[in-house]
Backbone and ligand atoms as CSV (ligand in chain L), in Angstrom:
chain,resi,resn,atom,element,x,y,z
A,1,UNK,N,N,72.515,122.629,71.552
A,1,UNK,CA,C,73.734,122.812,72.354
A,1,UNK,C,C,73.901,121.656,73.357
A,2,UNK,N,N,75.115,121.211,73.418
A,2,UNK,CA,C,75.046,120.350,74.648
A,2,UNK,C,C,75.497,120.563,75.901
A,3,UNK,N,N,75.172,119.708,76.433
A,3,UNK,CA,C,75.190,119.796,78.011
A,3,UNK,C,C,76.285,118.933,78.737
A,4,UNK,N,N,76.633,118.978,79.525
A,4,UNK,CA,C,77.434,118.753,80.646
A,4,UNK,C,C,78.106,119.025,82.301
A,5,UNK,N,N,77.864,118.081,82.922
A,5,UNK,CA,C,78.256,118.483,84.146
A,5,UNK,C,C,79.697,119.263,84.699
A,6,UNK,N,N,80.045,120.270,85.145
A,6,UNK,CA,C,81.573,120.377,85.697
A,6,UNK,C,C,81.856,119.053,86.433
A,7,UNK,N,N,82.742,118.837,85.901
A,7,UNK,CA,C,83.679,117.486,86.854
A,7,UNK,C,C,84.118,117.700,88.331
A,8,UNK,N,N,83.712,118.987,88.932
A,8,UNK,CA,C,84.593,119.179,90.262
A,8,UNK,C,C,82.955,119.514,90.609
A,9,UNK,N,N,82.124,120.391,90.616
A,9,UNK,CA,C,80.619,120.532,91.658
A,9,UNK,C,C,79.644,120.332,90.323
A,10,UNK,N,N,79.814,119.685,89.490
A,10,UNK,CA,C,78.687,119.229,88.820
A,10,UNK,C,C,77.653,120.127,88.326
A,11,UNK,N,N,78.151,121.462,88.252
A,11,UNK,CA,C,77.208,122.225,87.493
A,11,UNK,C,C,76.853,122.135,86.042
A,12,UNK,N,N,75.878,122.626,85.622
A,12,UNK,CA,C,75.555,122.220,84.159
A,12,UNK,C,C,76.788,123.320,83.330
A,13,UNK,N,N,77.302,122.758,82.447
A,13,UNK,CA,C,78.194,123.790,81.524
A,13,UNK,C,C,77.776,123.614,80.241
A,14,UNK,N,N,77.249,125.023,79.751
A,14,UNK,CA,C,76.976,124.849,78.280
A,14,UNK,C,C,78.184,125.527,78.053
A,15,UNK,N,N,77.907,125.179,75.633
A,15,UNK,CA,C,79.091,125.798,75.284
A,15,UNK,C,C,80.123,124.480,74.657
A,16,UNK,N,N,81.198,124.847,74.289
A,16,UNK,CA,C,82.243,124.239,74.156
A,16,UNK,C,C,82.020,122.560,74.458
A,17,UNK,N,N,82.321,121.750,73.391
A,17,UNK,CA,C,81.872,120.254,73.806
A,17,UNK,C,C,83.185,119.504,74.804
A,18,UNK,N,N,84.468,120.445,74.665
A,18,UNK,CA,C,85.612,120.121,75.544
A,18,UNK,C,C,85.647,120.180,76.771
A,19,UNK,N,N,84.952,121.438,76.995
A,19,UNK,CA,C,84.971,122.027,78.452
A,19,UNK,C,C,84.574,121.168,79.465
A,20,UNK,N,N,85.341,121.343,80.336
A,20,UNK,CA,C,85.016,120.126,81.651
A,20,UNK,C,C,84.546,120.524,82.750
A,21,UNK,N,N,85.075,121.909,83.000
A,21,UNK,CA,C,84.857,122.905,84.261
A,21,UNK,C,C,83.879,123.976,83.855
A,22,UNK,N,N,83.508,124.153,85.220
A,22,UNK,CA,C,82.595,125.149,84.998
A,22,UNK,C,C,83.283,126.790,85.381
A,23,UNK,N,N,84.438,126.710,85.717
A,23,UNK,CA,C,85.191,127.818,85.893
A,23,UNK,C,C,86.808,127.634,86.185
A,24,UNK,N,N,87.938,128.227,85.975
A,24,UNK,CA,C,89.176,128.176,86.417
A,24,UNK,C,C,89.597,127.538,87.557
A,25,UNK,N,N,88.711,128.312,88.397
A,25,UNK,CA,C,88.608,127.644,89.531
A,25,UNK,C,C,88.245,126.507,90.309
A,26,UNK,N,N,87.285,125.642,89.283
A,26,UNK,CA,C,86.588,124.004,89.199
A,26,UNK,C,C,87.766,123.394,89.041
A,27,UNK,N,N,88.253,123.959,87.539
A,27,UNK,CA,C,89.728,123.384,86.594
A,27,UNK,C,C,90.962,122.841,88.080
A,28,UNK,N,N,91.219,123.997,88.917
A,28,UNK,CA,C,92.469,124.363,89.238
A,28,UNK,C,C,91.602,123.619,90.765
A,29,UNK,N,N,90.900,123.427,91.470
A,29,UNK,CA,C,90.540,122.635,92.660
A,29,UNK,C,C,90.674,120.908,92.043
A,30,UNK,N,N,89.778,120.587,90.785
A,30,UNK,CA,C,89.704,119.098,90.421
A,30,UNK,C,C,91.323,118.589,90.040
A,31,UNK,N,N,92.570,119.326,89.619
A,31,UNK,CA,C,93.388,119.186,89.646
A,31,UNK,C,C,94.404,119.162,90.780
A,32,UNK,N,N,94.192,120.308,91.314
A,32,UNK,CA,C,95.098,120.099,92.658
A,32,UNK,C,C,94.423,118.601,93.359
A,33,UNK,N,N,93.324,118.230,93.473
A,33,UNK,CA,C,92.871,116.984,94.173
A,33,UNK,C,C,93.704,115.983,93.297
A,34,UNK,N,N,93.624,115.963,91.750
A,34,UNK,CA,C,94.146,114.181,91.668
A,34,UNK,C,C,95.652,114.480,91.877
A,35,UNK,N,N,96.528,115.515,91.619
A,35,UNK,CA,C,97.860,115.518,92.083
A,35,UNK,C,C,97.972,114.884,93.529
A,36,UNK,N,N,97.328,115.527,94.226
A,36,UNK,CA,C,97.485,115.059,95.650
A,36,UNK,C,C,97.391,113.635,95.964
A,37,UNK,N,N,96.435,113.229,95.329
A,37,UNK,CA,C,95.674,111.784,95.376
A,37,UNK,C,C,96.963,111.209,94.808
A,38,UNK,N,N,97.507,111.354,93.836
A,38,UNK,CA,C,99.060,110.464,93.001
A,38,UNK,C,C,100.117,110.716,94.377
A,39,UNK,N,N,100.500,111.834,94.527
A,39,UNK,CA,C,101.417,112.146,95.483
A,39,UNK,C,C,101.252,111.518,96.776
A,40,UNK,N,N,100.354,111.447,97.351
A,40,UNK,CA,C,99.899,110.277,98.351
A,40,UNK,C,C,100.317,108.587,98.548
A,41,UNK,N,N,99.576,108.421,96.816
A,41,UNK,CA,C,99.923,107.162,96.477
A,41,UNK,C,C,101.381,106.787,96.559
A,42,UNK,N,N,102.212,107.545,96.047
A,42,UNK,CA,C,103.274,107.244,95.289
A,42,UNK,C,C,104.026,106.989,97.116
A,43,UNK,N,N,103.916,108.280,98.056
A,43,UNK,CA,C,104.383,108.240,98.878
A,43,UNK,C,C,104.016,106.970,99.865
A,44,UNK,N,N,102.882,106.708,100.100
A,44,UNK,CA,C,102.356,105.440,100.699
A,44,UNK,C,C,103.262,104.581,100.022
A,45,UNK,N,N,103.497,103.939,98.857
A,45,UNK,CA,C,104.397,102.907,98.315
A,45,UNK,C,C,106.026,103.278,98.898
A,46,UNK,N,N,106.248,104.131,98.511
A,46,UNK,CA,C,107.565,104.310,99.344
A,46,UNK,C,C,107.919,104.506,100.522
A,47,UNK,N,N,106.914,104.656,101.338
A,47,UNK,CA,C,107.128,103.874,102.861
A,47,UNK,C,C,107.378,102.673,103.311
A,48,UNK,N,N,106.071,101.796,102.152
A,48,UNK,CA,C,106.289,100.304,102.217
A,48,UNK,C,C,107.606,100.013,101.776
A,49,UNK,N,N,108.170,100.874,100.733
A,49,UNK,CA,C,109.436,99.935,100.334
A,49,UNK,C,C,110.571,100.562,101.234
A,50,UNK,N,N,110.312,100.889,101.963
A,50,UNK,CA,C,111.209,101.881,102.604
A,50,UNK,C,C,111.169,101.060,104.342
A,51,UNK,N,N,109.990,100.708,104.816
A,51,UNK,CA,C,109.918,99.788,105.718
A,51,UNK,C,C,110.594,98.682,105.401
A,52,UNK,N,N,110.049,97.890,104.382
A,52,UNK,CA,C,110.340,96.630,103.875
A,52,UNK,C,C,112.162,96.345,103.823
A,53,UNK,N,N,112.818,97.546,103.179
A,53,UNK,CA,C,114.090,97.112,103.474
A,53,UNK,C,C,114.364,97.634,104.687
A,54,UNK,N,N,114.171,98.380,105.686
A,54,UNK,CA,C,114.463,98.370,107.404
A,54,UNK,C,C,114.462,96.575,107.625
A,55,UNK,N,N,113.513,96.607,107.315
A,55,UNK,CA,C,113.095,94.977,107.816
A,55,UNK,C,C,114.027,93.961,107.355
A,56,UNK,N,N,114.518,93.664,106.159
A,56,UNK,CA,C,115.534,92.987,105.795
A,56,UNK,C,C,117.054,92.999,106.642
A,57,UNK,N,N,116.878,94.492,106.419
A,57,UNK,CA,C,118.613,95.279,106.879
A,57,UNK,C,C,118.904,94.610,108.482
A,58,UNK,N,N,117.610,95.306,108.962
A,58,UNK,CA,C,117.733,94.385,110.361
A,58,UNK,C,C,117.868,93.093,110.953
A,59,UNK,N,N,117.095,92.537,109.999
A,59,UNK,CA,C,117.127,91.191,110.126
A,59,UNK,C,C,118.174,89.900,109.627
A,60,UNK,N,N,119.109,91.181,108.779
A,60,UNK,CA,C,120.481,90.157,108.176
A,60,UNK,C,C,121.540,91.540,108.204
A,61,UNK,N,N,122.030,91.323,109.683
A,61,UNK,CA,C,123.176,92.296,109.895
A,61,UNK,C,C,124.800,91.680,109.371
A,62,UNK,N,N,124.631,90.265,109.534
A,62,UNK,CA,C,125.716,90.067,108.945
A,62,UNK,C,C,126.127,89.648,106.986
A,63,UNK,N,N,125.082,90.396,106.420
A,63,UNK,CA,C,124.428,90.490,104.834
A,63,UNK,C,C,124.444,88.857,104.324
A,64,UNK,N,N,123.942,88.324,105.168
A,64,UNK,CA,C,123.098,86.984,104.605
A,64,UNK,C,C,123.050,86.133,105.669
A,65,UNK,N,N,121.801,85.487,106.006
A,65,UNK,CA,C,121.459,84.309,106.630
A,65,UNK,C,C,120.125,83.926,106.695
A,66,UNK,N,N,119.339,83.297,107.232
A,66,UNK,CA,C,118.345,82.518,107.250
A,66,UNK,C,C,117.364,83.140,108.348
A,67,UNK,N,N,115.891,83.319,108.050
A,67,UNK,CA,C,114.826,83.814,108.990
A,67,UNK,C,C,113.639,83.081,108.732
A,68,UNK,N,N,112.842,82.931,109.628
A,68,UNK,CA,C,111.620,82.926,109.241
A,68,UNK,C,C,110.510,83.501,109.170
A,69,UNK,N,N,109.425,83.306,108.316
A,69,UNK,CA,C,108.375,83.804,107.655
A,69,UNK,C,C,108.060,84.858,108.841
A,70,UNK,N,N,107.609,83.807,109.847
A,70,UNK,CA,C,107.056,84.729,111.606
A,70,UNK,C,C,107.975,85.982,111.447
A,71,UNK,N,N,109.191,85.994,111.275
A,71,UNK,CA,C,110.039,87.316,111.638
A,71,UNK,C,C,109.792,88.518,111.020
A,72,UNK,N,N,109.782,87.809,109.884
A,72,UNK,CA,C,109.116,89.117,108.912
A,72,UNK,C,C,107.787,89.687,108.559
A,73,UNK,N,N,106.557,89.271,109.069
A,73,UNK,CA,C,105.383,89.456,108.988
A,73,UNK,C,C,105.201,90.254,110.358
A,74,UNK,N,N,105.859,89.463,111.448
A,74,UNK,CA,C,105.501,90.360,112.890
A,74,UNK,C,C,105.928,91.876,112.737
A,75,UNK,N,N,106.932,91.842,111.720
A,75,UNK,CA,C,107.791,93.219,111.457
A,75,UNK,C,C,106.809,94.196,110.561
A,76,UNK,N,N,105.958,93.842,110.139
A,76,UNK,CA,C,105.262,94.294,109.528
A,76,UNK,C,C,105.648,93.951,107.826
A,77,UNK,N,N,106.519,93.034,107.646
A,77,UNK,CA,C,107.007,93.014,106.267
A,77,UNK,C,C,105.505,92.832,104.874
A,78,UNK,N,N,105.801,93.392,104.335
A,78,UNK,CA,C,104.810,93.417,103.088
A,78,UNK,C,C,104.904,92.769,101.843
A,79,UNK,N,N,104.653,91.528,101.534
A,79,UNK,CA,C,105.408,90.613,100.124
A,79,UNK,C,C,105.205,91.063,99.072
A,80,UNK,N,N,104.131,91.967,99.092
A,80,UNK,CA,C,103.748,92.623,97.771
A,80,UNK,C,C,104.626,93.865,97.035
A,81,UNK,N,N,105.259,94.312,97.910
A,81,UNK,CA,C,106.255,94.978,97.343
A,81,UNK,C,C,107.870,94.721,97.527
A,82,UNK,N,N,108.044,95.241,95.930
A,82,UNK,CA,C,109.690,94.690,96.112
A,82,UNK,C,C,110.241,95.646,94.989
A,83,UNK,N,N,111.273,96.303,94.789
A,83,UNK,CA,C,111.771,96.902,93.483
A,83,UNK,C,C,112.507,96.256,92.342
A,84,UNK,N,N,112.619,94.655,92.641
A,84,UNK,CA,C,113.111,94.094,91.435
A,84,UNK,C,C,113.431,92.717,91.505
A,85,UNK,N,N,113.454,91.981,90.429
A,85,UNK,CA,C,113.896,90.393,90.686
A,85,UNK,C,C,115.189,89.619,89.948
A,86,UNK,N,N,115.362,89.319,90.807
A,86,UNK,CA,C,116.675,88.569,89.802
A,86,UNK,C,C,116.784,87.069,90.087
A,87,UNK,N,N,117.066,86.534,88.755
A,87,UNK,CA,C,116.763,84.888,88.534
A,87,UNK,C,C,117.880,85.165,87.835
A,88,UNK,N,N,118.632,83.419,88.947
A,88,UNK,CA,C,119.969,83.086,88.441
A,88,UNK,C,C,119.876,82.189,87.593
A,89,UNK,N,N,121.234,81.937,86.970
A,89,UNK,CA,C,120.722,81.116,85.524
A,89,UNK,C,C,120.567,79.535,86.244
A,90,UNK,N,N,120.598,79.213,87.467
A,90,UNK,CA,C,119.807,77.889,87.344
A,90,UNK,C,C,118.307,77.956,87.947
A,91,UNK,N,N,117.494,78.852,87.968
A,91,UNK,CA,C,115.914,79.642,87.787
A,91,UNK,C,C,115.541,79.876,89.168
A,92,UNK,N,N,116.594,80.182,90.419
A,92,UNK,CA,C,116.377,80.614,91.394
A,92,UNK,C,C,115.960,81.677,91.275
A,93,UNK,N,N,115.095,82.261,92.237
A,93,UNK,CA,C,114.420,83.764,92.149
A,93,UNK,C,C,114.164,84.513,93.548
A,94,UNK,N,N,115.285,85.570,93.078
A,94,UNK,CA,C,115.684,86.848,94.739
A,94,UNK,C,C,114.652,87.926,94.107
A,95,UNK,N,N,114.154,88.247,95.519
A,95,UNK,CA,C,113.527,89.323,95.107
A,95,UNK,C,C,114.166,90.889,96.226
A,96,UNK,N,N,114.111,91.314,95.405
A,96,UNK,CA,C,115.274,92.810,95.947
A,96,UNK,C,C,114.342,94.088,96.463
A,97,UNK,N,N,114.430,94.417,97.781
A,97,UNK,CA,C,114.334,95.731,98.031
A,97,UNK,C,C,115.208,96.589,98.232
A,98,UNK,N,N,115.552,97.353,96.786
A,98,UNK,CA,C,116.728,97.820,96.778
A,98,UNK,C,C,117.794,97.145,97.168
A,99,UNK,N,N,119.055,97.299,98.022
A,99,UNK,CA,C,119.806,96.273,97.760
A,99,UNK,C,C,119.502,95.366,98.523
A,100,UNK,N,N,118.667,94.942,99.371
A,100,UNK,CA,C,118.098,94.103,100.320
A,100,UNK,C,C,117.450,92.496,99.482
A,101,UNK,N,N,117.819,91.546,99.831
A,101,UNK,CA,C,117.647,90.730,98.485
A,101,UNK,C,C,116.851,89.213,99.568
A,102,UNK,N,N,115.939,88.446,99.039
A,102,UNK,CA,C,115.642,87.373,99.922
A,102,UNK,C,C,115.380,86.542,98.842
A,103,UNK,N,N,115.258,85.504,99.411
A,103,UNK,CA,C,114.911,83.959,98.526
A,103,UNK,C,C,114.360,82.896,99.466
A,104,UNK,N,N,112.911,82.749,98.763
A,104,UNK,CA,C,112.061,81.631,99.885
A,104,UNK,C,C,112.584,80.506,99.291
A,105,UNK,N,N,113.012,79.695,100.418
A,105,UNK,CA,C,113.718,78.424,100.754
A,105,UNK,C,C,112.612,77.481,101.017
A,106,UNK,N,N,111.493,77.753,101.212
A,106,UNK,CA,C,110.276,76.854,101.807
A,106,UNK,C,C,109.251,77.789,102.331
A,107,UNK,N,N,108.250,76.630,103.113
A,107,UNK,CA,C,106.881,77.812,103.383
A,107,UNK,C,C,107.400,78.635,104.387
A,108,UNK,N,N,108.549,78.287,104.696
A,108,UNK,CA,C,108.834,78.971,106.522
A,108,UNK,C,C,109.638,79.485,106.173
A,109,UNK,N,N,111.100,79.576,105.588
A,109,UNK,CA,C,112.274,79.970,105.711
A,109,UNK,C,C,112.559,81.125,104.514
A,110,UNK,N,N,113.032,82.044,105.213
A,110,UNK,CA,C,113.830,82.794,103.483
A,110,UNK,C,C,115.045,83.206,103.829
A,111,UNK,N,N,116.313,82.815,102.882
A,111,UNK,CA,C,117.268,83.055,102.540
A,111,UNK,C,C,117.663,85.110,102.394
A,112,UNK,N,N,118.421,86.052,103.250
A,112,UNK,CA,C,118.742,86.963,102.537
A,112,UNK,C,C,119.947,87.097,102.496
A,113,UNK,N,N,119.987,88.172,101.663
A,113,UNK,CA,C,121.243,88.599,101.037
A,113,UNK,C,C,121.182,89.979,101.147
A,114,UNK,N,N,122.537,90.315,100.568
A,114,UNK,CA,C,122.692,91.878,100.486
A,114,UNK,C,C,123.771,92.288,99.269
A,115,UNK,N,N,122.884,92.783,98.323
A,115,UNK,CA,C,124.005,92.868,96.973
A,115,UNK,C,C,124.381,94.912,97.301
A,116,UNK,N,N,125.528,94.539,96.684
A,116,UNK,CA,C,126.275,95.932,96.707
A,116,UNK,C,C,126.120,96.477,95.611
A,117,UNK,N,N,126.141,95.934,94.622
A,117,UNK,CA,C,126.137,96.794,93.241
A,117,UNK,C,C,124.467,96.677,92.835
A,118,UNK,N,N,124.292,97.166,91.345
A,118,UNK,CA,C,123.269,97.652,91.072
A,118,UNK,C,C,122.974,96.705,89.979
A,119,UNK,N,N,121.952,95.906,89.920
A,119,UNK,CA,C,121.784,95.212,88.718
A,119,UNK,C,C,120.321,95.577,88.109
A,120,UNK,N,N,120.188,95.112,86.693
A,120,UNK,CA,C,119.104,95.575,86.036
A,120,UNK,C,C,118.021,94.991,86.497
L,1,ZN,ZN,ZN,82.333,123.805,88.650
């Protein structure tokens, strides 16, 4: 017969070579944890992107002009997230938080924008 640990307190479970838990209740605790753990995640990212365009919005009230790097880092801005990119056909490249849109001009400067409609 083989052996195996429950995945939630590591008890030995004989029996069944599928079985993961050592009771319903192992099952239904090791699950509620990784939901939570995703739901966390997911929410942590959508703060960032959710900060990230505050930060734009604020920073280009009249929906486009010029900032620098300093402005947006003191703000807490985050480069790593963005919800999408768009490259114009001469290979410029905006990167969009939601409709919040920027383009580095150099090591210092970025260009934003503010698109109204929805592109792919
Ligand atoms: Zn268990």
């Amino acid at each position: 017969m083989e052996e195996k640990a429950c995945l939630e307190c590591g008890v030995t479970i004989y029996g069944r070579s599928d079985k993961k838990f050592c009771s319903d209740n192992c099952r239904n605790m090791y699950n509620y944890r990784q939901n939570r753990t995703e739901i966390n995640l997911v929410r942590q990212i959508n703060q960032t992107l959710k900060r990230n365009r505050n930060i734009l919005k604020d920073l280009n009230p009249k929906g486009k002009g010029k900032v620098h790097r300093y402005d947006l880092l003191q703000r807490g801005f985050n480069f790593n997230y963005f919800t999408n990119e768009y490259r114009t056909r001469k290979g410029t490249l905006y990167r969009f938080v939601y409709d919040q849109g920027y383009l580095q001009l150099d090591e210092e400067y970025f260009y934003l924008v503010e698109r109204q409609e929805y592109v792919d």
